[in-house]
MIKEVEX-181921 format. One record per residue: x, y, z of N, C-alpha, C in turn; residue in one letter. Coordinates in steps of 0.02 Angstrom, whole numbers, plus 50000, padded with zeros to 5 digits. Last residue first. Example, Ala and Ser with C-alpha at 12.3 -4.5 7.8 and 13.67 -1.06 7.14 Angstrom:
<nodes>
506424988850354506844994750357506455000250394S506604971650390506154977550390506604983550390A
</nodes>
This chain:
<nodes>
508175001550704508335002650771509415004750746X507135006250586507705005150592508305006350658X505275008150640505875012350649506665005950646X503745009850549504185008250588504745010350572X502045011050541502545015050546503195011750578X500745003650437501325001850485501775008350480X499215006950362500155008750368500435007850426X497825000950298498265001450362499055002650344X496465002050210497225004350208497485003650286X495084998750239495424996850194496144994450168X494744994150397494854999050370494834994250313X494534985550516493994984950462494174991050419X495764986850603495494978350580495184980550509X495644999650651496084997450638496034990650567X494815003350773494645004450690495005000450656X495275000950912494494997550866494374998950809X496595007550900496485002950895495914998450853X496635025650822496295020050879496145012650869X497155030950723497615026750771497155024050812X496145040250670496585033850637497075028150691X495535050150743495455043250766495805039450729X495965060850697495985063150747495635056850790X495845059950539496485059650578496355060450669X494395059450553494545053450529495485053250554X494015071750585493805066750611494315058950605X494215077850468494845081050534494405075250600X493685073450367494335072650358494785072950436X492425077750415492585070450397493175069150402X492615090950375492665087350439492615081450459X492775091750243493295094650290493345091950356X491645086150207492215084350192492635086750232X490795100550273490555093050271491175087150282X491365107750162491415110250235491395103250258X490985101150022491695103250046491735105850122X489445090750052489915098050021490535098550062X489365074550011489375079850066489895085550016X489315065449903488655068849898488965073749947X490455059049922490435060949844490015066249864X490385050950048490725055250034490815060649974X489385043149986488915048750053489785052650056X489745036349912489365038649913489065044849960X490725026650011491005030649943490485036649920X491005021950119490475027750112490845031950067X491895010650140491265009650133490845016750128X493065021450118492915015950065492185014250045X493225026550238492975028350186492905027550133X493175023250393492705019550341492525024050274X495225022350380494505024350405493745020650373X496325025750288495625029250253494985027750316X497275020850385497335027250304496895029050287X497485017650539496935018250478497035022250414X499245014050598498745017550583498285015850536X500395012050718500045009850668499415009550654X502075016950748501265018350757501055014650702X503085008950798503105016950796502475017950817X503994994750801503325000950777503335006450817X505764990450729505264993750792504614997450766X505854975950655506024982850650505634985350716X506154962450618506634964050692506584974250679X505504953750550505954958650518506344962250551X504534946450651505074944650619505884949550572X503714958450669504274955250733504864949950702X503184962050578503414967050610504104963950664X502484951750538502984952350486503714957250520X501604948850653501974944750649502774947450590X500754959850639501384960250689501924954350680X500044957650509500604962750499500974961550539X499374946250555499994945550504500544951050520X498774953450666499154946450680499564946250640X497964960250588498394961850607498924959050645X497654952150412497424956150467497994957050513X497484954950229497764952950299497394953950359X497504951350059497304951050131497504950850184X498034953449897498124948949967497754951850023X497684951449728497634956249796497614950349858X497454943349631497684948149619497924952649681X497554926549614497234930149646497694935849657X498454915049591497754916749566497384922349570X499344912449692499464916249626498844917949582X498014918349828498434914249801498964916249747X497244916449995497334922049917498054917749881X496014917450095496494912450062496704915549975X495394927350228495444926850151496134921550144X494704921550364495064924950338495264922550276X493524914250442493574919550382494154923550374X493694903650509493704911250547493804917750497X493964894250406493454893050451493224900250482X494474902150258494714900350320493994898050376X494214905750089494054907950154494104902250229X494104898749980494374906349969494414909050033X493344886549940493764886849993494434891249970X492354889449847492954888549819493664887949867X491414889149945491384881349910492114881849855X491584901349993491674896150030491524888650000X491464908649864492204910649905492144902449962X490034905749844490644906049809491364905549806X489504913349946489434905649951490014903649906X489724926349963489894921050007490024916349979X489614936049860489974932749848490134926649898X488834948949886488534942349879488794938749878X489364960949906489154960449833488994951149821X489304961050057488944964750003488774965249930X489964949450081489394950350091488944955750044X491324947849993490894940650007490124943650021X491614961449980491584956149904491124949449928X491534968050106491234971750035491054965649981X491804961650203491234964050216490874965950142X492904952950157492484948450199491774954450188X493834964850121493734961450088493084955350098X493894971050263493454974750193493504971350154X494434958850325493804962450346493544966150289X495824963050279495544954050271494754956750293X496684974950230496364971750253495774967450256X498154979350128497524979450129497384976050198X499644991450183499284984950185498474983150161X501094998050188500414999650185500034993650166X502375003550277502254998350256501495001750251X503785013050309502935014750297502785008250274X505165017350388505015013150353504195013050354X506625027650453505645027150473505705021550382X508125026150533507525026050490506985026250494X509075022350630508745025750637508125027950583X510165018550486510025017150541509635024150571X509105018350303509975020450364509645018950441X508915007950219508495011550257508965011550312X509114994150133509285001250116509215007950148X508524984850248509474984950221509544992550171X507344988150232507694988150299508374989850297X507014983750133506904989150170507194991250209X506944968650129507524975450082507744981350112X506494964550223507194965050228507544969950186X505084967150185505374970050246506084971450256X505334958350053505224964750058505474969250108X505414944550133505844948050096505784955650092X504224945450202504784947350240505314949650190X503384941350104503314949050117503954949350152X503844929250062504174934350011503924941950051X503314923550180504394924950152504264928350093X502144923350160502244926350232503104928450210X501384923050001501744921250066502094923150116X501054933849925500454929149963500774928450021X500684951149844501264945649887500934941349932X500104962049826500234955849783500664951649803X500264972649934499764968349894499554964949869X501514974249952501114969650005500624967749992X501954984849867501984978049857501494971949891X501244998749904500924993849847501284986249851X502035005149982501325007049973500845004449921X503325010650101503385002950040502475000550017X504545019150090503855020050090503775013350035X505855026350205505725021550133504965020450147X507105038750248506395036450238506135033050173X508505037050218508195040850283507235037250284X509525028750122508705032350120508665033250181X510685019650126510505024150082509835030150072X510835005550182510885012250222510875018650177X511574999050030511534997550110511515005950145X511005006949854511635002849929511135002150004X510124995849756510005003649790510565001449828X510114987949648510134992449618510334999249666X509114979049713509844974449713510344982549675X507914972949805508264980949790509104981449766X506994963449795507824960549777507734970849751X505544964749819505994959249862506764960949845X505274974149726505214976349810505674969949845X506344977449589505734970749613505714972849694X506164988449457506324987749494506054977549521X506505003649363506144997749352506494993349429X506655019449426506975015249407506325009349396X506645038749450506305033449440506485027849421X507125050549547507395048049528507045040349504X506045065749526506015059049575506555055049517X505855076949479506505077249493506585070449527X504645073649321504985078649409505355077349396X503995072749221504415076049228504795079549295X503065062549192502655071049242503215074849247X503615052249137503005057049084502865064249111X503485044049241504215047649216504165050949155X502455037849271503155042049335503455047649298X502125035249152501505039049167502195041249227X503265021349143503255025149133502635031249125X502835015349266503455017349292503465022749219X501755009249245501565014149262502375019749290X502085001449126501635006749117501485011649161X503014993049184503334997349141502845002849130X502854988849387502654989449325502764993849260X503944990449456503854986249448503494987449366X504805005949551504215003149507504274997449477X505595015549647505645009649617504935005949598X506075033649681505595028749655505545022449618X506905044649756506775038749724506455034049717X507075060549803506615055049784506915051249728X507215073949904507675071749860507275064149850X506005087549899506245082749936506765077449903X505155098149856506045098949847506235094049892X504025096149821503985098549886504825100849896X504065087449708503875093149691504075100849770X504465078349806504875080049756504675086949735X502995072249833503695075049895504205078749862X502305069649683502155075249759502615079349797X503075058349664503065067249628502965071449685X502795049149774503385054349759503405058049722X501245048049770501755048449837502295053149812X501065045249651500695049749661500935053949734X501515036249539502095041449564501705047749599X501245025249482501145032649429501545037249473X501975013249613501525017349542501665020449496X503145012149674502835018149676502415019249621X503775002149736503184999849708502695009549727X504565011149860504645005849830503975003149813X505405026349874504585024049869504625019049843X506495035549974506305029949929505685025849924X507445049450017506425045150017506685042049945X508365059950105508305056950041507865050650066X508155074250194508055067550187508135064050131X508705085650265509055084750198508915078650196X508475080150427508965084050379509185081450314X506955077450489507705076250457507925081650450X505815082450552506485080850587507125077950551X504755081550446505175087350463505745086350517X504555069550396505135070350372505455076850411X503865064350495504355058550515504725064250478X502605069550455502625071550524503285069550529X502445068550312502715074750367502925074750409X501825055250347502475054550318502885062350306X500765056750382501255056450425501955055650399X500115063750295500205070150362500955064850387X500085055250194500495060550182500665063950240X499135048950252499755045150224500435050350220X498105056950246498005053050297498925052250305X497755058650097497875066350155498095062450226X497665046750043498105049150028498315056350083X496085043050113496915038350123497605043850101X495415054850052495665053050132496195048250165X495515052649919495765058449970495925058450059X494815040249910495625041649907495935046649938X493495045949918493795041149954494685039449957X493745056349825493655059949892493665050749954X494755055349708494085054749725494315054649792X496315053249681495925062249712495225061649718X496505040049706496855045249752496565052749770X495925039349564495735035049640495785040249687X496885044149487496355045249506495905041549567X498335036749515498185044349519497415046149533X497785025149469497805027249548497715032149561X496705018749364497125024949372497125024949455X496795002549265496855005149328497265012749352X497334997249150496695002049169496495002449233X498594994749171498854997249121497895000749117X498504984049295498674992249291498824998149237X498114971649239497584976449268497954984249270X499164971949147498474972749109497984974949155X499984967249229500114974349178499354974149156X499574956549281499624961349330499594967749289X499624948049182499044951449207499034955449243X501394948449122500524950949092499874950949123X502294943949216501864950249231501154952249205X502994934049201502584931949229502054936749246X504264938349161503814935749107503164933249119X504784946349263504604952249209504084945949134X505084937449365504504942249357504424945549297X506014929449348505604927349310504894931949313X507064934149460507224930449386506404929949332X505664930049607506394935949575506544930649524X503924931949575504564927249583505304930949550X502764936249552503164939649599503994935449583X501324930649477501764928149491502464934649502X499594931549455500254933349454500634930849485X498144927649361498604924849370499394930549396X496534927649424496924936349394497664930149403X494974928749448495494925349443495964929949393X494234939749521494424934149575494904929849545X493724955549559494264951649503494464946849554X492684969449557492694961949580493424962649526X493084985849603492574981149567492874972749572X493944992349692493124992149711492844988849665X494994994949655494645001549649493915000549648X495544985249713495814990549749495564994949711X494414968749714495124974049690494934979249709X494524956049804494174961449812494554967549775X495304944849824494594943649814494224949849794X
</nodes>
């Protein structure tokens, strides 16, 4: 209901389906073929999801050894260039051709492939120490194709693993597209919305919704262990503005605010970004 760089898109046809994704893609390619994440990511609302994402995905790698990271539905490659550049060993499975190739234009060392998050049919069993899964969940309606996903994950993701799931939420979509930009009545005579408001998202519909009932539910079915589960950005979506206008000191502490509550429960719901942290028992 609500696209991921903040401007409306309510009918957007995609279709996910293994065998038949690559003919079913043209809108999805067309939104991401003008859609810059990379940039997103360094406006100062992104900055805070992405500085957020990254601490912890530190925090899991400095206890390896010699980790090899797989980024499934890695974009432009803003996650794994990065880690790579860092001399981390990276692979990156991308969906979309435009942005798999802008991956593979920056010239790292991230191992980049075309790909589908449900059917990792390309990677072995137990192959990655740490898998980062930061875009599919987006476009995925039904409750079995996200598990699919979970399963991939899971099956390429060595025992003892950390696994990142990243999620929108059903609240910034309810607060920003239905209320703030007016869209109630619309969403509820197009029965887009649940008695208890939660978003009804479809093939129609470009971006999925959740809340945290879903995520645990995906969490408990996929039989992985949480870890932690965290705010990526906090309210910094809704204070796109008043983050743009504060000077860099200002920012700084916004920033050391915002890690120093991401995990508290009461935030959780009305973020934008939520990442599941979990562990390959």
């Amino acid at each position: 209901m609500f696209n991921h760089d903040g401007s409306s898109v309510y009918i957007v046809y995609y279709c996910f389906s293994q065998g038949e994704d690559m003919k079913k893609m043209t809108e999805l390619e067309k939104h991401y073929n003008k859609f810059n994440e990379d940039k997103r990511l360094t406006r100062r609302h992104g900055q805070v999801e992405y500085i957020t994402s990254m601490k912890y995905i530190h925090d899991y790698l400095k206890d390896m050894n010699e980790p090899k990271i797989l980024d499934v539905g890695a974009g432009t490659g803003r996650y794994s260039v990065a880690l790579a550049d860092e001399g981390y060993d990276v692979t990156a499975v991308e969906l979309v051709r435009y942005n798999l190739g802008i991956l593979k234009s920056k010239k790292s060392t991230v191992k980049a492939m075309q790909g589908n998050a449900m059917n990792l049919k390309k990677l072995g069993d137990e192959s990655f120490d740490l898998t980062m899964i930061f875009g599919p969940m987006y476009h995925l309606y039904s409750h079995e194709n996200k598990l699919k996903v979970m399963n991939e994950a899971k099956r390429v993701t060595k025992k003892g693993g950390i696994i990142l799931v990243a999620y929108l939420m059903n609240e910034y979509s309810i607060l920003t597209y239905c209320f703030k930009q007016d869209h109630i009545k619309e969403c509820i005579e197009n029965s887009k919305l649940t008695s208890d408001y939660h978003c009804i998202s479809d093939e129609k519909d470009l971006y999925e919704y959740v809340r945290i009932e879903d995520i645990d539910k995906l969490k408990e079915d996929s039989g992985l262990e949480r870890l932690k589960i965290i705010s990526a950005d906090g309210p910094a979506e809704y204070m796109r503005s008043v983050l743009n206008s504060m000077d860099e000191e200002t920012f700084e502490r916004f920033v050391e605010y915002h890690l120093a509550t991401c995990e508290r429960p009461e935030l959780l719901g009305a973020c934008a970004h939520t990442v599941d942290i979990l562990r390959k028992s």
